[in-house]
N, C-alpha and C positions, 0 to 999 in steps of 0.2 A: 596229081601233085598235091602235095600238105605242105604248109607251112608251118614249119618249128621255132622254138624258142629254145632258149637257153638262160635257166635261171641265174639272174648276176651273182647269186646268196649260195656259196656252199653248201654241200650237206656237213651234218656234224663230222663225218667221213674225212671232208677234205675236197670231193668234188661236185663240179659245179653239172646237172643235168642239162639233157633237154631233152625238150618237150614238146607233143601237137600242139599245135595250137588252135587244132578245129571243135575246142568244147567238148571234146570225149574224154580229156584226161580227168580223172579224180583229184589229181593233186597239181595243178599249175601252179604256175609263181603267180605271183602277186604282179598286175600289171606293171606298177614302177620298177619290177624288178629283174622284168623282160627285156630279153635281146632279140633281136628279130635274126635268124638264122637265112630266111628267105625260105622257098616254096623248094622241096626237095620228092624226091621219087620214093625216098628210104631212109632210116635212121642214118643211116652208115654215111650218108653223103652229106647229112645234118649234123653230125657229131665230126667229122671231118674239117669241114668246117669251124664248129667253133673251136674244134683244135687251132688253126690260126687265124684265128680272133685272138685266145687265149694260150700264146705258146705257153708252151710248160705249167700250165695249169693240168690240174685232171680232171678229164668228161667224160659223162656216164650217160648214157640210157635212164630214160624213166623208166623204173620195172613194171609200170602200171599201163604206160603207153607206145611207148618203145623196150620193150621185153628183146628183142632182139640185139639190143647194143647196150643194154643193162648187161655190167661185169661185175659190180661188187655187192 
């Protein structure tokens, strides 16, 4: 299990990622600006998630660390 985040700060895009949060991502958020998703099996059940945290917001895959649930 991995623990993901979910940056509170848009991309210029429009949506909000997430992200491991086990030090192998390149590009994390900035601590103050982490949501803590909780400890997930897979992106898919990490970005599920902050789909309701965040209804109707848009959430993306980090393309750099979750490549797999990166869409845009």
């Amino acid at each position: 299990m991995i623990r993901y985040v979910l940056n509170r700060n848009p991309q210029s895009t429009g949506e909000h990622e997430v992200h491991k949060d086990d030090g192998t991502c390149p590009t994390p958020p900035q601590y103050q600006n982490k949501i803590d998703l909780g400890y997930h099996s897979n992106c898919f059940s990490a970005v599920e998630k902050a789909r309701a945290l965040y209804s109707g917001a848009a959430i993306d895959g980090c393309k750099y660390c979750s490549p797999l649930c990166h869409t845009r």
